[in-house]
PQR file of N, CA, C, O and H, with PARSE charges and radii, in Angstrom:
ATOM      1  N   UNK A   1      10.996 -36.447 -14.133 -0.4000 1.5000
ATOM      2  CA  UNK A   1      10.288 -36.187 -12.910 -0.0000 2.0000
ATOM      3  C   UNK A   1      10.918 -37.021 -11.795  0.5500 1.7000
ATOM      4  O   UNK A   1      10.749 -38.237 -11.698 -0.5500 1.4000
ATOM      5  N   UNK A   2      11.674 -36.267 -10.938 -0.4000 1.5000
ATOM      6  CA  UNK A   2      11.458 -36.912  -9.823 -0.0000 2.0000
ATOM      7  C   UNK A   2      10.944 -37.874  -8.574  0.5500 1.7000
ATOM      8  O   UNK A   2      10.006 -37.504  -7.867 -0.5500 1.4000
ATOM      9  H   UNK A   2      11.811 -35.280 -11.017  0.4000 1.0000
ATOM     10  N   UNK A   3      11.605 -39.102  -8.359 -0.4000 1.5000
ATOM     11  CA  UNK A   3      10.733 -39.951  -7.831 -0.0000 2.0000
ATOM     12  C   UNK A   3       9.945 -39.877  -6.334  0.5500 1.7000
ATOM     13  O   UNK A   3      10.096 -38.712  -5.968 -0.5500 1.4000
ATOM     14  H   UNK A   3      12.367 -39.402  -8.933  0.4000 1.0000
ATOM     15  N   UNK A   4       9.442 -40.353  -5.670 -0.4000 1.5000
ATOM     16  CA  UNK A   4       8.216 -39.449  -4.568 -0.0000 2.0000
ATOM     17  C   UNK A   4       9.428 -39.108  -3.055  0.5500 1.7000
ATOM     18  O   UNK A   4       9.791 -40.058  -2.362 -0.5500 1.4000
ATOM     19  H   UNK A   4       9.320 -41.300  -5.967  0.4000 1.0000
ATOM     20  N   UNK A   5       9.772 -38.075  -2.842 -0.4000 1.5000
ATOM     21  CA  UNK A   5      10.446 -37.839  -1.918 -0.0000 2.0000
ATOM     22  C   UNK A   5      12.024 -38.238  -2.513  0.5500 1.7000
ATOM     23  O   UNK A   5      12.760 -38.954  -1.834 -0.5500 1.4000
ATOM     24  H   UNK A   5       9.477 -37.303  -3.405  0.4000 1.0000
ATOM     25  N   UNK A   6      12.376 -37.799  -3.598 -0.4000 1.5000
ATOM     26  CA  UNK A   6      13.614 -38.257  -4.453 -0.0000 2.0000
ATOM     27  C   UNK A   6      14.387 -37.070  -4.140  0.5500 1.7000
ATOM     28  O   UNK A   6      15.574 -37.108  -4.462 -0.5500 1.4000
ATOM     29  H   UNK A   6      11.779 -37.217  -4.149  0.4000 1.0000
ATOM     30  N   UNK A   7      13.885 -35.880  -3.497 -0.4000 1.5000
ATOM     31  CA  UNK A   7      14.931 -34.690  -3.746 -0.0000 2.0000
ATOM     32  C   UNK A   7      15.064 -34.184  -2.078  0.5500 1.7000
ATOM     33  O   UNK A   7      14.310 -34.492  -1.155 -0.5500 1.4000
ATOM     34  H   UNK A   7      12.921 -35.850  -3.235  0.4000 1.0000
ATOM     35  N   UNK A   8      16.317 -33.282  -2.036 -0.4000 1.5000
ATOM     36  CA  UNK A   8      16.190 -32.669  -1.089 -0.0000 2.0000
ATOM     37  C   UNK A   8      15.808 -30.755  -1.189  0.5500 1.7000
ATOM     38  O   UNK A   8      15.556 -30.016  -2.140 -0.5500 1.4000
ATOM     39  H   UNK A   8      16.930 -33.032  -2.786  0.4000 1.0000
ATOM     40  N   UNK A   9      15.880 -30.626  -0.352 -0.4000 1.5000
ATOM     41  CA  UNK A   9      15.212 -29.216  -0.414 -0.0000 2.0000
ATOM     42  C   UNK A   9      16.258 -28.308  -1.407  0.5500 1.7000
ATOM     43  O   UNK A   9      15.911 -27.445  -2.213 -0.5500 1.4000
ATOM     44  H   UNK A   9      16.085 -31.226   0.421  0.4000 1.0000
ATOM     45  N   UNK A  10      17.539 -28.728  -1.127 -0.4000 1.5000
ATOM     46  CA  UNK A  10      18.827 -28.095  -1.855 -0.0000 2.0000
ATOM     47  C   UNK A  10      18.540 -28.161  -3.372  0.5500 1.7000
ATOM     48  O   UNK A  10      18.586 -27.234  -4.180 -0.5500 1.4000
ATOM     49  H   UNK A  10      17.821 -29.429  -0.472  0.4000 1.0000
ATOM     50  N   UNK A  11      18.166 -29.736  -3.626 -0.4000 1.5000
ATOM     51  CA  UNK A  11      18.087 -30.534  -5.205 -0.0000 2.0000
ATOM     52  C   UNK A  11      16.901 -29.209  -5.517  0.5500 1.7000
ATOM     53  O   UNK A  11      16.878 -28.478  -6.508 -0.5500 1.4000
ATOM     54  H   UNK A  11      18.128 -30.490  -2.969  0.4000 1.0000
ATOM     55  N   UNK A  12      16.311 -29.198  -4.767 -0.4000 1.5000
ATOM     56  CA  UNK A  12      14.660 -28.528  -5.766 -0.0000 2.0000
ATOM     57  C   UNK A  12      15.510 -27.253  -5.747  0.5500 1.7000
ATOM     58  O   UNK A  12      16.082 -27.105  -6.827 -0.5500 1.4000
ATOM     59  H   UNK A  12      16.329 -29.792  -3.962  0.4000 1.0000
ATOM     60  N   UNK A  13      15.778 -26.261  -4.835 -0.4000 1.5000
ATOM     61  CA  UNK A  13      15.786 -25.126  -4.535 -0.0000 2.0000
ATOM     62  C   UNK A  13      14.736 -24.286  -4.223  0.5500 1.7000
ATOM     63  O   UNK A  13      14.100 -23.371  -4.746 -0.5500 1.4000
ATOM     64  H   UNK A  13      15.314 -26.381  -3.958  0.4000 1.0000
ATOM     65  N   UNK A  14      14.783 -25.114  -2.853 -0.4000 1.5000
ATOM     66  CA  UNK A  14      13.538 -24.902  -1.911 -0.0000 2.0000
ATOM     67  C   UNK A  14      13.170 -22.922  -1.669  0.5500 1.7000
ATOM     68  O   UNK A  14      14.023 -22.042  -1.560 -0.5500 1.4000
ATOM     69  H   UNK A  14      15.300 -25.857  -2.427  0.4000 1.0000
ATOM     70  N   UNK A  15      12.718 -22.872  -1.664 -0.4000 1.5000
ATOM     71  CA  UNK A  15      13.353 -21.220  -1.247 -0.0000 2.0000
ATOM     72  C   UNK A  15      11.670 -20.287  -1.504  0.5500 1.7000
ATOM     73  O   UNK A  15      10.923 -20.586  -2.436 -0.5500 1.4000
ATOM     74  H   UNK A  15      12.025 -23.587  -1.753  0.4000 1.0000
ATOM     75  N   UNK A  16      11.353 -19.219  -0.528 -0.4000 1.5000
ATOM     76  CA  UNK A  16      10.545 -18.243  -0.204 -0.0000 2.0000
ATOM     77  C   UNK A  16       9.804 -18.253  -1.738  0.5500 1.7000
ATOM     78  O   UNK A  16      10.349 -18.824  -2.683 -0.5500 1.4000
ATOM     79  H   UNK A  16      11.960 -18.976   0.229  0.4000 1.0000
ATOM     80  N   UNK A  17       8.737 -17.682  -1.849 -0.4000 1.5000
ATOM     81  CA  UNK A  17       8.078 -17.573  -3.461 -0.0000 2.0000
ATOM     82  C   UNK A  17       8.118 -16.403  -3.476  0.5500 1.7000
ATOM     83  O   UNK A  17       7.975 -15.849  -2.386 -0.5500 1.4000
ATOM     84  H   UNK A  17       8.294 -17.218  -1.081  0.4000 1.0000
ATOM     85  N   UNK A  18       8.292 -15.695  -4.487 -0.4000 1.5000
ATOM     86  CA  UNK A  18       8.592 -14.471  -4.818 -0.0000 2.0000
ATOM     87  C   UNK A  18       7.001 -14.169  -4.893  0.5500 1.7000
ATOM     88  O   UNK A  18       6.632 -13.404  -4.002 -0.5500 1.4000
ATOM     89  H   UNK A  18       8.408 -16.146  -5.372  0.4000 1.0000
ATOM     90  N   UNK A  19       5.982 -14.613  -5.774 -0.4000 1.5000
ATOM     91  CA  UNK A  19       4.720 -14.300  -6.315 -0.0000 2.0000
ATOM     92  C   UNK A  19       3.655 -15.724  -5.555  0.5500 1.7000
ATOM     93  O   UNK A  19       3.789 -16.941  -5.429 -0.5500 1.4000
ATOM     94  H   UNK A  19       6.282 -15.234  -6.498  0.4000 1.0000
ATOM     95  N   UNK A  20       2.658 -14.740  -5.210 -0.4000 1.5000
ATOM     96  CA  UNK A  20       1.300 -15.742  -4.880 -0.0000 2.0000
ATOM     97  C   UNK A  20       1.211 -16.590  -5.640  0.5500 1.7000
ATOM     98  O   UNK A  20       0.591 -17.612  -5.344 -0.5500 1.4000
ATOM     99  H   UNK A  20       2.550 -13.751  -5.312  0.4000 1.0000
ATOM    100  N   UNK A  21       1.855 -16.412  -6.961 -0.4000 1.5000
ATOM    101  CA  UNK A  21       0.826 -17.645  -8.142 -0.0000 2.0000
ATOM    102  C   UNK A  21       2.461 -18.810  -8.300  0.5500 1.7000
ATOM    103  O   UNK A  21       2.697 -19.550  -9.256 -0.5500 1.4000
ATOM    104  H   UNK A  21       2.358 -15.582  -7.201  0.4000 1.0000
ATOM    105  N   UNK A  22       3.018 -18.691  -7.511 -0.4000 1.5000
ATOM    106  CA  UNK A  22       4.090 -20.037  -7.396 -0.0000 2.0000
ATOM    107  C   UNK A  22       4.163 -20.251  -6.187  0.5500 1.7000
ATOM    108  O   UNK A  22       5.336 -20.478  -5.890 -0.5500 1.4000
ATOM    109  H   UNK A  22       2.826 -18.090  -6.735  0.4000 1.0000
ATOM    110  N   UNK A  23       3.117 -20.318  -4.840 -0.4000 1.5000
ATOM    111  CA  UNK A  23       3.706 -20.603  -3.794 -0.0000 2.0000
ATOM    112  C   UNK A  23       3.299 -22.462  -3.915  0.5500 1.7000
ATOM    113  O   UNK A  23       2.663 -22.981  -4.832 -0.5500 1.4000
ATOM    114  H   UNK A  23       2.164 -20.133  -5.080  0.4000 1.0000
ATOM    115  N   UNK A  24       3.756 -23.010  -2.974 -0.4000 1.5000
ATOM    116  CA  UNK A  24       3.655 -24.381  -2.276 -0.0000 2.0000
ATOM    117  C   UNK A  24       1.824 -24.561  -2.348  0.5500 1.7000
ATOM    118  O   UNK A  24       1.183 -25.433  -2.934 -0.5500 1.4000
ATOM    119  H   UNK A  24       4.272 -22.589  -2.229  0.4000 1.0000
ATOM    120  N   UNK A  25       1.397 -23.575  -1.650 -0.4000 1.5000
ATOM    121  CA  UNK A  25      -0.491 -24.241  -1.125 -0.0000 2.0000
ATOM    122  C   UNK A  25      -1.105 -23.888  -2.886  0.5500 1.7000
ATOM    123  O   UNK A  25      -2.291 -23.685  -3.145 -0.5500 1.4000
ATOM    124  H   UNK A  25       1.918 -22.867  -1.173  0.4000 1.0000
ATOM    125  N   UNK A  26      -0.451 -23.889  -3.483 -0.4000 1.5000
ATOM    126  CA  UNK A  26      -1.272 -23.761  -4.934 -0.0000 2.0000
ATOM    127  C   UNK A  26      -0.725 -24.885  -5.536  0.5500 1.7000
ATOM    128  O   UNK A  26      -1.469 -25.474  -6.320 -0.5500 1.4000
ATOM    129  H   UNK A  26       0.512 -24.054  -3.273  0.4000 1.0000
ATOM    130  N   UNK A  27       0.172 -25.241  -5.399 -0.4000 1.5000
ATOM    131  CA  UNK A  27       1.010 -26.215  -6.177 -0.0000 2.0000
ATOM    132  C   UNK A  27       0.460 -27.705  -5.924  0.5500 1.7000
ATOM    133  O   UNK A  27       0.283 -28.130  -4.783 -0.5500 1.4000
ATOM    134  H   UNK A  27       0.777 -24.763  -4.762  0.4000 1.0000
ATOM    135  N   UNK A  28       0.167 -28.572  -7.245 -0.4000 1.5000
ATOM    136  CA  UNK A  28      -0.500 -29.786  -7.111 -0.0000 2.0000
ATOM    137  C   UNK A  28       0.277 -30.777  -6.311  0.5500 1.7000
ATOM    138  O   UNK A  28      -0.230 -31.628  -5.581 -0.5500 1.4000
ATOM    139  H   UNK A  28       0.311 -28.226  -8.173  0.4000 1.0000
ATOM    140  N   UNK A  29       1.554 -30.591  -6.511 -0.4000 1.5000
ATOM    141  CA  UNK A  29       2.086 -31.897  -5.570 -0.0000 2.0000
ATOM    142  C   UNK A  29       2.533 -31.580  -4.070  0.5500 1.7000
ATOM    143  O   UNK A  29       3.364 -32.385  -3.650 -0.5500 1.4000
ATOM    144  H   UNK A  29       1.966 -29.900  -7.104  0.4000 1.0000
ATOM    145  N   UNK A  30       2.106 -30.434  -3.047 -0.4000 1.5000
ATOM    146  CA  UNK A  30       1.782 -29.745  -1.809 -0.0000 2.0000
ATOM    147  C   UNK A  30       0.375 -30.492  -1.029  0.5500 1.7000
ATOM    148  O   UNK A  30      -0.753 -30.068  -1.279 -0.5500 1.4000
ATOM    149  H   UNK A  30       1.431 -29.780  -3.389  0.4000 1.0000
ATOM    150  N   UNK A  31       0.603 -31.630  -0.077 -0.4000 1.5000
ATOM    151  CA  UNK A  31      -0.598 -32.037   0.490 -0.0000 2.0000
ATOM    152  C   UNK A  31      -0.416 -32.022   2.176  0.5500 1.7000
ATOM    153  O   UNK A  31       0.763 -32.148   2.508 -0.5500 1.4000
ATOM    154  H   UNK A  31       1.520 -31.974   0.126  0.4000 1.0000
ATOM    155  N   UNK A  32      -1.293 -31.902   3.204 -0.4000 1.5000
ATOM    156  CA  UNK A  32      -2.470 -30.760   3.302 -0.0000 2.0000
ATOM    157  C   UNK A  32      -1.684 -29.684   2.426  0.5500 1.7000
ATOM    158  O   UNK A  32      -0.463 -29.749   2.289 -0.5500 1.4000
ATOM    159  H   UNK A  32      -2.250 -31.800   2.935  0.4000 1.0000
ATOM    160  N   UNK A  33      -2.480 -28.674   1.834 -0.4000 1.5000
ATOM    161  CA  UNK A  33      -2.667 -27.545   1.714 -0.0000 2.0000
ATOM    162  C   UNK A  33      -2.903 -26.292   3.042  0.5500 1.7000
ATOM    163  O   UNK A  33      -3.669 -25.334   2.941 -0.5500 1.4000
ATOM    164  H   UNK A  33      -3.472 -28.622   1.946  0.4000 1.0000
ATOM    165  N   UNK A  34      -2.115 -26.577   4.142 -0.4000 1.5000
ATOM    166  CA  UNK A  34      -2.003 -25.515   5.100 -0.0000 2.0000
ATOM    167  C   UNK A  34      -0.699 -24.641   5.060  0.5500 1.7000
ATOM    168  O   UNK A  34      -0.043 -24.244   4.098 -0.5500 1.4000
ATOM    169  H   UNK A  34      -1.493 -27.356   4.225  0.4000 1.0000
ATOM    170  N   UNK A  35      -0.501 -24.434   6.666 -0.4000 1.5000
ATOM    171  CA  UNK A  35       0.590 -23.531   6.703 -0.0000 2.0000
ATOM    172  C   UNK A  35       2.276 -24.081   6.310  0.5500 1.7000
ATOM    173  O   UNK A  35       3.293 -23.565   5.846 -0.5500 1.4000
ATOM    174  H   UNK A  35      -1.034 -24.757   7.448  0.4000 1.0000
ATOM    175  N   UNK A  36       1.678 -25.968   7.010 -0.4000 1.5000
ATOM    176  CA  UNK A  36       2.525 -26.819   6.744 -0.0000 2.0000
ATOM    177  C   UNK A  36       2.081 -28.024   6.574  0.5500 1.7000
ATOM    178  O   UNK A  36       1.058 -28.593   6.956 -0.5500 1.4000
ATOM    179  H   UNK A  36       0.852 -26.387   7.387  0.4000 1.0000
ATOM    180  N   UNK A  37       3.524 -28.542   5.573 -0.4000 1.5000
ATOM    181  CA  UNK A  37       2.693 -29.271   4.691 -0.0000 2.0000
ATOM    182  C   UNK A  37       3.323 -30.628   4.529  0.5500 1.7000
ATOM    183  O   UNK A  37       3.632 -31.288   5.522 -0.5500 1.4000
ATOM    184  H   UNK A  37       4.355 -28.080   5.263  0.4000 1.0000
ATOM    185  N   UNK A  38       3.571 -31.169   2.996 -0.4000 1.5000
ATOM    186  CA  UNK A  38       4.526 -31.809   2.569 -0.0000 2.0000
ATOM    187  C   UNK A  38       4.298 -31.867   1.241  0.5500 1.7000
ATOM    188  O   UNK A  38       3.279 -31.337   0.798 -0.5500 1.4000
ATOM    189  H   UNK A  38       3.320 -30.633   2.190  0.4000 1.0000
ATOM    190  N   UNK A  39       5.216 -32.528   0.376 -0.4000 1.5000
ATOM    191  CA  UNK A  39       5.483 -32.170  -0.934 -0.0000 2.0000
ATOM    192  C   UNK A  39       5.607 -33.973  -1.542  0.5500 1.7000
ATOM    193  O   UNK A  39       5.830 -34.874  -0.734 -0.5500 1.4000
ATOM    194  H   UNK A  39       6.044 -32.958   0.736  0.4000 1.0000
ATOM    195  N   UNK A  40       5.426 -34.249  -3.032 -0.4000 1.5000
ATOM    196  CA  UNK A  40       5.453 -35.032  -3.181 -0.0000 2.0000
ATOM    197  C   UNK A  40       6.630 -35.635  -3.361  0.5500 1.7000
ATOM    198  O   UNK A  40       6.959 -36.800  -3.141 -0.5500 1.4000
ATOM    199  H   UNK A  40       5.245 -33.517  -3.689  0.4000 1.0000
ATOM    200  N   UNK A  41       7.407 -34.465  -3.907 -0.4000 1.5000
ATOM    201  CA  UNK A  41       8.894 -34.883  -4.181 -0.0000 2.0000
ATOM    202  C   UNK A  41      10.436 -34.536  -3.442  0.5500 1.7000
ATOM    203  O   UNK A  41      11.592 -34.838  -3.736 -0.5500 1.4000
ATOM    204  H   UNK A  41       7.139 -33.518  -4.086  0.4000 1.0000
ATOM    205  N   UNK A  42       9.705 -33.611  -2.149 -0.4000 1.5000
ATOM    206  CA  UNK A  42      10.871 -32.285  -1.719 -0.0000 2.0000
ATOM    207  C   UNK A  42      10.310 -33.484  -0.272  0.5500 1.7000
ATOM    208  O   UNK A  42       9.234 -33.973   0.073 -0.5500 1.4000
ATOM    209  H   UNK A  42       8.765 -33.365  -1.910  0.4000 1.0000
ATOM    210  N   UNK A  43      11.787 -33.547   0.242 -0.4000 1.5000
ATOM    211  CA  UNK A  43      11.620 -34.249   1.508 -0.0000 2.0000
ATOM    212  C   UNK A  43      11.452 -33.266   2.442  0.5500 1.7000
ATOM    213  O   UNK A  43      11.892 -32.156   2.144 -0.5500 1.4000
ATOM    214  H   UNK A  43      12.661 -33.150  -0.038  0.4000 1.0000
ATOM    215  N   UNK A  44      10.654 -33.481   4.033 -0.4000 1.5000
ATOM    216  CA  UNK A  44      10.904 -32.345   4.502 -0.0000 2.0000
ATOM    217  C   UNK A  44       9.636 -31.571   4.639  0.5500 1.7000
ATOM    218  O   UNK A  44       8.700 -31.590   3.839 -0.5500 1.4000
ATOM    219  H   UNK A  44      10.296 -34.383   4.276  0.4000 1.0000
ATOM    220  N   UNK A  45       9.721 -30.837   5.829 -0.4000 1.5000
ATOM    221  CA  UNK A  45       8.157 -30.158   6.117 -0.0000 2.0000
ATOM    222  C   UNK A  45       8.609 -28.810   5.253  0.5500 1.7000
ATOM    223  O   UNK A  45       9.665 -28.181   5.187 -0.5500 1.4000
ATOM    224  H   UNK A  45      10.481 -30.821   6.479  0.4000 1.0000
ATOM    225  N   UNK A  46       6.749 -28.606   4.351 -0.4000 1.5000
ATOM    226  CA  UNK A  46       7.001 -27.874   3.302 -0.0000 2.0000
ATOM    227  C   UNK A  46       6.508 -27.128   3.844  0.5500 1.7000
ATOM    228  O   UNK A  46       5.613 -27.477   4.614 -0.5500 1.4000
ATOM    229  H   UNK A  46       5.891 -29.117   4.404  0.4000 1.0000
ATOM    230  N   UNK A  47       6.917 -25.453   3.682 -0.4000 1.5000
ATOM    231  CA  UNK A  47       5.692 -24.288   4.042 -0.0000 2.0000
ATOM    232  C   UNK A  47       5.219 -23.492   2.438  0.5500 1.7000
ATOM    233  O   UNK A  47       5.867 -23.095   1.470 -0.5500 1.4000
ATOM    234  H   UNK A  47       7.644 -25.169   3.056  0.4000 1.0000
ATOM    235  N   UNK A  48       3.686 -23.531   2.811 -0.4000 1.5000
ATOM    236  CA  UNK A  48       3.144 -23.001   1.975 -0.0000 2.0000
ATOM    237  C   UNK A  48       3.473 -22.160   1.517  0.5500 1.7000
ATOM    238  O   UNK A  48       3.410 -22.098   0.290 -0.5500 1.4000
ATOM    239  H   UNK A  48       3.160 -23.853   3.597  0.4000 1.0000
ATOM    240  N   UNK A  49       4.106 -20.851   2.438 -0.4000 1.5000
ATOM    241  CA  UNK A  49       4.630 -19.418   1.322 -0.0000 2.0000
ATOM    242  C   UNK A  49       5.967 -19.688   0.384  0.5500 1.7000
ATOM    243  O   UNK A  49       6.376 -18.704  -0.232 -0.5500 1.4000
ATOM    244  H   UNK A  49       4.158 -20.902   3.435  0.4000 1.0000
ATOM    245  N   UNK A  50       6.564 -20.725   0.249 -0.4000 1.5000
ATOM    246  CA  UNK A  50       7.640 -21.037  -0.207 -0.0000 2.0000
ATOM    247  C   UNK A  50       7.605 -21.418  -1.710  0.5500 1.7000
ATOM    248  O   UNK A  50       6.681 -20.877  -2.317 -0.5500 1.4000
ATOM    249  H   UNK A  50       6.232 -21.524   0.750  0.4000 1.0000
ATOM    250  N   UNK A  51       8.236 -22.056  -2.290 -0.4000 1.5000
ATOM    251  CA  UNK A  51       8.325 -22.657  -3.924 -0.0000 2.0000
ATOM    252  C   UNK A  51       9.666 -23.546  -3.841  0.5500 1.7000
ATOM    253  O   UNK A  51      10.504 -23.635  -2.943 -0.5500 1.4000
ATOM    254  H   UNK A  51       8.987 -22.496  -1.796  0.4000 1.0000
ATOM    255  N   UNK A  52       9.556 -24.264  -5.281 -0.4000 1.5000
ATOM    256  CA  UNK A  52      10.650 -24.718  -5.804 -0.0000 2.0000
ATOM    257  C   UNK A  52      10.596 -25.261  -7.049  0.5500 1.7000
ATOM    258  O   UNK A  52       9.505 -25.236  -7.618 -0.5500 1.4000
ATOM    259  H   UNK A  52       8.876 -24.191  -6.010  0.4000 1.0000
ATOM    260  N   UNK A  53      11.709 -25.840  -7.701 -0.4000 1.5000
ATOM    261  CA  UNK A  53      11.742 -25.841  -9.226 -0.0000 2.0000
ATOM    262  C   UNK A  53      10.762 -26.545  -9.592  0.5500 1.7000
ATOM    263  O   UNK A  53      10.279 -26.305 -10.698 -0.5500 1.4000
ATOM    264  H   UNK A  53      12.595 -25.861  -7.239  0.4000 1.0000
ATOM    265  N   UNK A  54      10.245 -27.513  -8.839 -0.4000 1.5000
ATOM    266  CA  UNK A  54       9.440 -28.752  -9.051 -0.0000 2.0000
ATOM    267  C   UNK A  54       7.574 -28.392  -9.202  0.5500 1.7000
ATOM    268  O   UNK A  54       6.631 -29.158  -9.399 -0.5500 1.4000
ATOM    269  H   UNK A  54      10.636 -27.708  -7.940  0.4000 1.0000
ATOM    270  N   UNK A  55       7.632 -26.940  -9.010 -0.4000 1.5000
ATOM    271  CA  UNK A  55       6.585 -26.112  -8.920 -0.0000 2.0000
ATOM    272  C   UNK A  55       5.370 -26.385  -9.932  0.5500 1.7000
ATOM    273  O   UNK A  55       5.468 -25.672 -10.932 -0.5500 1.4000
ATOM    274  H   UNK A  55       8.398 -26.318  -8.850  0.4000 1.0000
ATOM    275  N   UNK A  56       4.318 -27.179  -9.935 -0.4000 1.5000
ATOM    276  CA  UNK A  56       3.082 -27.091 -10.614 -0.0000 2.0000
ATOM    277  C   UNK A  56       1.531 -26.661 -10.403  0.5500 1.7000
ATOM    278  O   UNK A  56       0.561 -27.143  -9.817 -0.5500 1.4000
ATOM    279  H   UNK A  56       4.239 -27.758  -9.123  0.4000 1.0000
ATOM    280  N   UNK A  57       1.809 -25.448 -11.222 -0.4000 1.5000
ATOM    281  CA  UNK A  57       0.254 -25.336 -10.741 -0.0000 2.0000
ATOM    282  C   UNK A  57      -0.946 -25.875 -10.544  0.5500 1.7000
ATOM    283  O   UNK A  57      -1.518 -25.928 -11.633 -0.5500 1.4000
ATOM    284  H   UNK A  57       2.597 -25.056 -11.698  0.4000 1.0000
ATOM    285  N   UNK A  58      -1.800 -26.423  -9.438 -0.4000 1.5000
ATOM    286  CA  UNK A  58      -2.970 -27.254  -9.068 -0.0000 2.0000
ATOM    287  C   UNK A  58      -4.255 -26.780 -10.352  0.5500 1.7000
ATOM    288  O   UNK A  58      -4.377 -25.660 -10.847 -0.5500 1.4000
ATOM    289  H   UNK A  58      -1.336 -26.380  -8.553  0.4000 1.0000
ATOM    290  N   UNK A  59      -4.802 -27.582 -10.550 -0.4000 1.5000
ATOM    291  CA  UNK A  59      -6.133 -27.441 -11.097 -0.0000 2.0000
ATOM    292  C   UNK A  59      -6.901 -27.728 -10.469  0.5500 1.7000
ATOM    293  O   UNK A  59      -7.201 -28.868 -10.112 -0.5500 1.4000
ATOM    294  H   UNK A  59      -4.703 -28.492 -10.148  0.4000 1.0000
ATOM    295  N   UNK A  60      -7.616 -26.249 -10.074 -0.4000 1.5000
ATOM    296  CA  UNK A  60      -8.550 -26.329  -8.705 -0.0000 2.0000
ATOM    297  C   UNK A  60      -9.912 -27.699  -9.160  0.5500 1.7000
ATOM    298  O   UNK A  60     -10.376 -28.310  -8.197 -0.5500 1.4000
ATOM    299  H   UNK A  60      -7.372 -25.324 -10.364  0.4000 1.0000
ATOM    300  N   UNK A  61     -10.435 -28.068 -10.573 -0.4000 1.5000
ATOM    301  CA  UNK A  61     -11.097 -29.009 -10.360 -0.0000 2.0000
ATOM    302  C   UNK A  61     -10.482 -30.454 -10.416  0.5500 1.7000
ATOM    303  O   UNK A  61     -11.148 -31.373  -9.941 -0.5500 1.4000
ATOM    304  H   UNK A  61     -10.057 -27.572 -11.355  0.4000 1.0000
ATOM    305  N   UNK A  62      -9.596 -30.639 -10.813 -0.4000 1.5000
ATOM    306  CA  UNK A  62      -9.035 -31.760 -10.630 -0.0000 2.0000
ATOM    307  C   UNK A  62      -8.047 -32.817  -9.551  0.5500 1.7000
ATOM    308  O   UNK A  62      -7.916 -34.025  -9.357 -0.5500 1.4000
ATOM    309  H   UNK A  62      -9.055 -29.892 -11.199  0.4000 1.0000
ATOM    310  N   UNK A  63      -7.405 -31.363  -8.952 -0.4000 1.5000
ATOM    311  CA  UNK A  63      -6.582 -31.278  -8.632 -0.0000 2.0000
ATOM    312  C   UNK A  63      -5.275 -32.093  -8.775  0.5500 1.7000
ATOM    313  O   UNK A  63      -4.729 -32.835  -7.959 -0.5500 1.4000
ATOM    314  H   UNK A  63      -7.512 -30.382  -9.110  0.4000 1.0000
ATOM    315  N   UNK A  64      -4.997 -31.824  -9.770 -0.4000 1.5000
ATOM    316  CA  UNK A  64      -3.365 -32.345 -10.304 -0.0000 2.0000
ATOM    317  C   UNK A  64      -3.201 -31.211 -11.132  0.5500 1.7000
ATOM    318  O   UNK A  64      -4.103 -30.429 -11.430 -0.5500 1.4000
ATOM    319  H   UNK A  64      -5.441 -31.221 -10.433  0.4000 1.0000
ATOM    320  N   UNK A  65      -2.009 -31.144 -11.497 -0.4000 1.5000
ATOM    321  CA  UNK A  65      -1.034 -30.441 -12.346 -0.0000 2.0000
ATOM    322  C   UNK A  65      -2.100 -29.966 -13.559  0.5500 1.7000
ATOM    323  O   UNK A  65      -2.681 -30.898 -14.116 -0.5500 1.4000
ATOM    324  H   UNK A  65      -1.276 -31.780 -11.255  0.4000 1.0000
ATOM    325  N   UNK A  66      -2.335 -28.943 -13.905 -0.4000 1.5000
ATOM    326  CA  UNK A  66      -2.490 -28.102 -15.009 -0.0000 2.0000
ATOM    327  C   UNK A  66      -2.279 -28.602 -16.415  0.5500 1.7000
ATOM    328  O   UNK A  66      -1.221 -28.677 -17.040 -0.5500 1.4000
ATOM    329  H   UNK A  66      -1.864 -28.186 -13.452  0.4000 1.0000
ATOM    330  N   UNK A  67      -3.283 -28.869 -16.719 -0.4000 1.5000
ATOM    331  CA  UNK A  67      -3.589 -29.706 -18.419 -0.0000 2.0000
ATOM    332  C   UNK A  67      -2.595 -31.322 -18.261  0.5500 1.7000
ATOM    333  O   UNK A  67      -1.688 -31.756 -18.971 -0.5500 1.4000
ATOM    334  H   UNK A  67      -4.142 -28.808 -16.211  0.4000 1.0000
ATOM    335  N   UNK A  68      -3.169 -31.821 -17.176 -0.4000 1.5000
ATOM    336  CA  UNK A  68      -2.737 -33.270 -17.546 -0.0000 2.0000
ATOM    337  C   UNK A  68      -4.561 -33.934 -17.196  0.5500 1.7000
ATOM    338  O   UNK A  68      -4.821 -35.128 -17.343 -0.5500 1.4000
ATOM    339  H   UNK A  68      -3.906 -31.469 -16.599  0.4000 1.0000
TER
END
């Protein structure tokens, strides 16, 4: 795992989300959750419709990463 702001947008492969269920505003390490954002590990203003490798899905009650 990547350390907090360890990557650049290139390193992740920042890039458009193909599917609703991998964008940025779902993803646990994406904070605010708006149009724009930031990421925990992707330097750089994040936009929500986007993705990258570093991609984890939020657990809407916990909110962190999916079965941790």
């Amino acid at each position: 795992m990547p350390g907090t702001w360890g990557l650049t947008k290139a390193q992740a492969r920042y890039r458009p989300a193909e599917k609703l269920e991998v964008r940025c505003d779902v993803c646990a390490y994406m904070f605010p959750r708006m149009e724009f954002g930031s990421c925990k590990f992707v330097r750089g203003v994040i936009r929500a419709a986007y993705t990258c490798d570093e991609f984890a899905k939020r657990d809407e009650d916990t909110d962190k990463p999916v079965g941790t």
